[in-house]
C-alpha positions in Angstrom: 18.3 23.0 33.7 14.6 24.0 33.8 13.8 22.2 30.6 15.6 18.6 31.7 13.4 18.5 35.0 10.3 19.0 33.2 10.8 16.6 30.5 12.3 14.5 32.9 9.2 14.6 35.0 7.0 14.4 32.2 8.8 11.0 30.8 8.7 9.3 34.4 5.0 10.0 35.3 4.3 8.5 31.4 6.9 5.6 31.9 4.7 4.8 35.4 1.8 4.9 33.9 2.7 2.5 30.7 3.8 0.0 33.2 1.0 0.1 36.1 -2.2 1.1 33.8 -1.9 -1.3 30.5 -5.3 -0.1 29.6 -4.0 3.2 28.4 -0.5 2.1 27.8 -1.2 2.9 24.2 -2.2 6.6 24.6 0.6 6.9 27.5 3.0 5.7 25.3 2.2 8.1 22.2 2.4 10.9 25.0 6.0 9.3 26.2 7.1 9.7 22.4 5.8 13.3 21.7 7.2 14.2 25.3 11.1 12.9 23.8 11.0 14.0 20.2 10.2 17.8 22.1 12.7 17.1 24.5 15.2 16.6 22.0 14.3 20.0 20.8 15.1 21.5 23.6 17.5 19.8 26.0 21.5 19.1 24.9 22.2 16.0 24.0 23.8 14.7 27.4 21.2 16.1 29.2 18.6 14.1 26.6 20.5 10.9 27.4 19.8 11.7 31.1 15.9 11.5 29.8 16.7 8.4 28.2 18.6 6.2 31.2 15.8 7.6 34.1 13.4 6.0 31.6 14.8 2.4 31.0 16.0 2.3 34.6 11.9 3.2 35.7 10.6 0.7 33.0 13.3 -2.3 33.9 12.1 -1.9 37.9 8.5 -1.6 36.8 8.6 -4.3 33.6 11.6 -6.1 34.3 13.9 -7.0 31.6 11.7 -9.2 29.2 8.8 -6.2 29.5 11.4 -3.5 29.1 12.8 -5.1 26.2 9.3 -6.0 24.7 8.9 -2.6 24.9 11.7 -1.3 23.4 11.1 -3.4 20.4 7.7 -2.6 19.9 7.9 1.4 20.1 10.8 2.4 22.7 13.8 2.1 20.4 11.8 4.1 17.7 10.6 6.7 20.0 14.5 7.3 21.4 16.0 7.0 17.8 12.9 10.0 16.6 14.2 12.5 20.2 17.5 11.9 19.2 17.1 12.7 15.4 15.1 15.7 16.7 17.8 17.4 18.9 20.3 16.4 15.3 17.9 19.0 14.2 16.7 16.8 11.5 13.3 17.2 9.6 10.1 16.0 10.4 9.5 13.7 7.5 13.5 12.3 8.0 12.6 11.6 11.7 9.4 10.0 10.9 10.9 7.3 8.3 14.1 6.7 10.7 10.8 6.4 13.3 9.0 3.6 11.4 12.3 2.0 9.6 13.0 1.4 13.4 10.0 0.2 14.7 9.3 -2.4 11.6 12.9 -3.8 12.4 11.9 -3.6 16.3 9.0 -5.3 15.6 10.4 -8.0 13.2 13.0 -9.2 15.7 10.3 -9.6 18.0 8.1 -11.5 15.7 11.4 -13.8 14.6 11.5 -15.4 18.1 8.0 -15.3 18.3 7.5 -17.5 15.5 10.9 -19.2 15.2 12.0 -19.5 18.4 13.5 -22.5 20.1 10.3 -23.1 21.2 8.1 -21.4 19.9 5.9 -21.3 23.2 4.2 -17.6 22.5 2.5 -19.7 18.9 0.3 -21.6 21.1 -0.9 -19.5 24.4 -1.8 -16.7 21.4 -3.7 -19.4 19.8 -5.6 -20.0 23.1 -5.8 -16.9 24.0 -7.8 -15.8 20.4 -9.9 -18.9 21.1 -11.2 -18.0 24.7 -12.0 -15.0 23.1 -14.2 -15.8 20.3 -15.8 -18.7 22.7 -16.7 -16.0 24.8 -18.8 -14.3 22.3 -20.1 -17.4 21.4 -21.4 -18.1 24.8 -22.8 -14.2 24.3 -24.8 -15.5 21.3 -26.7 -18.4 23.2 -26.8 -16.2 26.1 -28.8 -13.5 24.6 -30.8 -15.4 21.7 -28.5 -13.8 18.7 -28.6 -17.9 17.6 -32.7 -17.5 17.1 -32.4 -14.3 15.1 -30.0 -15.6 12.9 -31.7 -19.4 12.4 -35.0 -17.8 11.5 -32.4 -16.4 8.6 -31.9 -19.9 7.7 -28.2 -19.8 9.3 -27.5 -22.9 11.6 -25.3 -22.3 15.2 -22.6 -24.6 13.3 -22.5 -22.3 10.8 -21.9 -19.2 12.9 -19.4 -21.0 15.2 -17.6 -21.7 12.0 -18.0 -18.5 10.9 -16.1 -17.4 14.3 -13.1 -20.4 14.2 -12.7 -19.7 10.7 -11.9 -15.8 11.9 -9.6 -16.8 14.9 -7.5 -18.2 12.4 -7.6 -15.3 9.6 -6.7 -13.0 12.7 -3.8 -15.3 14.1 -2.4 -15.6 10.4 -2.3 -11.8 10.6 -1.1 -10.9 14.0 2.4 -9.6 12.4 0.3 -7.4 10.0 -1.9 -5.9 12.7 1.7 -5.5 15.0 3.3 -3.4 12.2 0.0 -1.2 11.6 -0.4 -0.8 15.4 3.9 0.1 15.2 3.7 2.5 12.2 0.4 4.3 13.6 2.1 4.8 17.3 4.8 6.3 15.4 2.5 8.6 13.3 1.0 10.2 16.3 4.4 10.0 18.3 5.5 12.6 16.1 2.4 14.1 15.2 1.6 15.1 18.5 4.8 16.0 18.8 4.6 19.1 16.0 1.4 20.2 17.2 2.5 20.8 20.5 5.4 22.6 19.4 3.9 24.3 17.0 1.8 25.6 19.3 4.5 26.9 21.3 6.3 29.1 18.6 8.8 25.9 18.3 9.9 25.5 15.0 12.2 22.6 14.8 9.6 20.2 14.0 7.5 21.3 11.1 4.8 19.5 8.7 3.8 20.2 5.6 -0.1 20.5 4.9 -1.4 17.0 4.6 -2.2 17.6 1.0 1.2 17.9 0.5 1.9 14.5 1.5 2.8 11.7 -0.7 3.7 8.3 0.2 7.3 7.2 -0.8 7.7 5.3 -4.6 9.5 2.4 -2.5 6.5 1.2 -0.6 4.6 0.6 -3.8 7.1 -1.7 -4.9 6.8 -3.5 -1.7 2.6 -3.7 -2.1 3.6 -5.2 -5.5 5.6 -7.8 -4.1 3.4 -8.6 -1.4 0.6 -9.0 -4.1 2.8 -11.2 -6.1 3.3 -13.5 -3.0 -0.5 -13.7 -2.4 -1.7 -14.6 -6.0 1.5 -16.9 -6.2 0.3 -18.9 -3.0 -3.5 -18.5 -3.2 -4.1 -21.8 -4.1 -2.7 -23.7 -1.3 -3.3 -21.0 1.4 0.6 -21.6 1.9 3.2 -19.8 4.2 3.8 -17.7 1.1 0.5 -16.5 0.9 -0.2 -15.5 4.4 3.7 -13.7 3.6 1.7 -11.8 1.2 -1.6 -11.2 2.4 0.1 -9.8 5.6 2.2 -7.2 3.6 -1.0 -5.9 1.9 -2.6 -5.7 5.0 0.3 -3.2 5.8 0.4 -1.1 2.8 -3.0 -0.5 2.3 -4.1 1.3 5.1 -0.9 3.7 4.4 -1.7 3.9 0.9 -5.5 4.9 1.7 -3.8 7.9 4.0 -2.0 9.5 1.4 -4.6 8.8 -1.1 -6.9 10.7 0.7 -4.1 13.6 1.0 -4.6 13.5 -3.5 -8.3 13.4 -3.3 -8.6 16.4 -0.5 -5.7 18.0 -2.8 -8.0 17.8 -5.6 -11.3 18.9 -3.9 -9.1 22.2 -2.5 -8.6 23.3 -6.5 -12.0 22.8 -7.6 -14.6 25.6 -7.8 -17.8 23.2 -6.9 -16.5 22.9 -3.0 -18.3 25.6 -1.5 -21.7 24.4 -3.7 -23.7 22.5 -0.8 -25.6 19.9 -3.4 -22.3 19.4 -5.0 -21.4 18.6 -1.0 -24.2 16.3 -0.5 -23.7 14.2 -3.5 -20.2 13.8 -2.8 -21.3 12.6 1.0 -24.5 10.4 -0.3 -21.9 9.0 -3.4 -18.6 7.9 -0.2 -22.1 6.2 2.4 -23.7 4.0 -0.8 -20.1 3.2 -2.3 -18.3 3.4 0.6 -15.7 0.1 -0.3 -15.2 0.9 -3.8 -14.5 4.6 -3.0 -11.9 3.0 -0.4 -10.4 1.0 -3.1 -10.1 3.9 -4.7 -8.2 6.2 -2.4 -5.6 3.1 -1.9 -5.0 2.7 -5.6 -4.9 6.9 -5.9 -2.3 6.6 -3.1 -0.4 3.7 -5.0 -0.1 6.0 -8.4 0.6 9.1 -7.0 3.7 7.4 -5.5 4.8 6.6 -9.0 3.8 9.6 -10.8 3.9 12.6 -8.1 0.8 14.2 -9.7 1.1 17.3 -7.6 5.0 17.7 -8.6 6.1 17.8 -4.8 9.0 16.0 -5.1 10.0 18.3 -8.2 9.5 21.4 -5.9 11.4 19.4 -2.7 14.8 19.4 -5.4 14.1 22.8 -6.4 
C-alpha cells in the first residue's frame, strides 16, 4: 500500500499546483505525467484507478468541469492512457505513440468546437487577446525610442506596426499548429522524465533506446507530404487550404529536425575526426554562419531516413 499513498500524494500536490499556480502549470503538468506513467509501473491496476479518480475529483473542485475537461483534452487523457499502457507493461516507444495519437485527437476535438462551434465565441476574445498583446509592445516601442532607431534605418512606425498586425494574424492562423507542438512536446517529456527517473531507480519497465537509435515513423512523412501539397495547392489565395497546410508543416518539422539530429549525431559517433578539436571547431563555426540551412538540413535528413532507415533499425527491431 506504500507505493499508492506516495503516488497518490505525489499526483494531488501536482494536480493543486496545475490548478492554483498557472504559471508553472506546464512543468507541473509534465511532473503529473511522469508521476502516473511510474505509478503504473508500480501500483495494480485498481489501485492505479484510485490515482486516477483522486485526481479528476481534485481538478473538477479546483477547475470545474469546463477546466477539467480542457484539461483532459489537452494532456490529461494522454497522460492516463500512457500510466495505464505502462502498468499493461507495454514499451516505451508503444506508450509514447498511444501518448501523442491521444493527445492530437484530444487536442483536435478541442480545436473543432473552438473553431466550429455554435458560436464560435473563443475565435474572437483569441483574436483580441493577440491584439492587446502586440499593442502592448507597440506602446513599448514609443515608450522607449525603438521607433527612432529604426526610422534612422529608413523604416517608418506604419511600417513596423504592420510588421506586428501582419504577425498577430500569422500566429492566430497557427494557433492549432503551436497547440499540437506544445501537446506532442508535453508528451515527450511526460514520458521522458518518466524513464529517467526510473531508470535511475533500477526500474526497468520503461526503457529507451540511445537517441541515435531513434527514427521517426515512415507515416508522418507522408503526412508532411500532404501538408506540403495543401500549402503549394492554396498558396495563391492564402485560402483555408493553405493555412490547413502550412499548419501541418509547422507540426512535422520540428519532429523531423529531432530525429534528424538523432542521424547526424549517429553519424558523427562512427567517424574518426570527432575527437580532432579543429575538426570540432569547424563543425561549430560551419552550424553559427549556416545555421538555417543546416536546420533545413536536419529536417529533410529526418524526412529520408524515415523512408530509407539508413541505420537498419527497423531491420534489427524484426530480427
Amino acid at each position: 500500500m506504500l507505493p499508492l499513498f506516495i503516488f497518490l500524494a505525489l499526483s494531488t500536490i501536482e494536480c493543486i499546483l496545475i490548478a492554483l499556480v498557472p504559471a508553472i502549470s506546464l512543468l507541473t503538468t509534465i511532473l503529473w505525467g511522469a508521476t502516473l506513467i511510474i505509478a503504473g509501473t508500480y501500483v495494480s491496476r485498481s489501485q492505479l484507478f484510485i490515482v486516477f479518480l483522486t485526481n479528476l475529483v481534485i481538478l473538477f473542485i479546483l477547475l470545474g468541469l469546463n477546466g477539467t475537461l480542457l484539461f483532459l483534452l489537452f494532456f490529461g487523457l494522454a497522460g492516463i492512457a500512457m500510466s495505464y499502457l505502462s502498468n499493461c507493461d507495454n514499451n516505451y516507444y508503444f506508450i509514447q505513440r498511444s501518448g501523442v495519437v491521444t493527445v492530437l485527437i484530444g487536442i483536435s476535438i478541442f480545436l473543432s468546437f473552438f473553431y466550429y462551434g455554435t458560436d464560435q465565441a473563443g475565435l474572437p476574445e483569441q483574436e483580441a487577446e493577440l491584439k492587446a498583446y502586440m499593442q502592448e509592445a507597440i506602446d513599448n516601442f514609443e515608450e522607449y525610442d525603438f521607433y527612432q532607431i529604426y526610422e534612422e534605418q529608413g523604416i517608418t512606425k506604419a511600417d513596423i506596426e504592420e510588421s506586428f498586425n501582419d504577425m498577430v494574424t500569422i500566429i492566430f492562423n497557427h494557433l492549432p499548429a503551436l497547440y499540437y507542438v506544445q501537446g506532442i512536446m508535453v508528451i515527450f517529456f511526460m514520458l521522458f522524465l518518466a524513464e529517467r527517473v526510473s531508470q535511475t531507480h533500477g526500474n526497468k519497465r520503461l526503457k529507451k533506446q540511445p537517441f541515435v537509435r531513434e527514427i521517426m515513423p515512415w507515416q508522418v512523412v507522408w503526412i508532411f507530404i500532404a501538408g506540403l501539397g495543401l500549402w503549394l495547392w492554396g498558396r495563391e489565395q492564402a485560402s483555408n487550404i493553405y493555412y490547413a497546410g502550412s499548419n501541418i508543416l509547422a507540426i512535422i518539422t520540428p519532429i523531423a529536425l529531432y530525429y534528424g539530429l538523432s542521424v547526424v549525431l549517429y553519424l558523427w559517433s562512427k567517424t574518426h575526426m570527432k575527437k580532432n578539436i579543429f575538426f570540432m571547431i569547424f563543425g561549430l563555426f560551419f552550424i553559427l554562419i549556416f545555421t538555417i540551412p543546416f536546420i533545413i538540413l536536419l529536417i529533410l535528413i529526418g524526412l529520408f531516413d524515415a523512408l530509407i532507415d539508413y541505420r537498419k533499425i527497423r531491420l534489427q527491431e524484426e530480427v
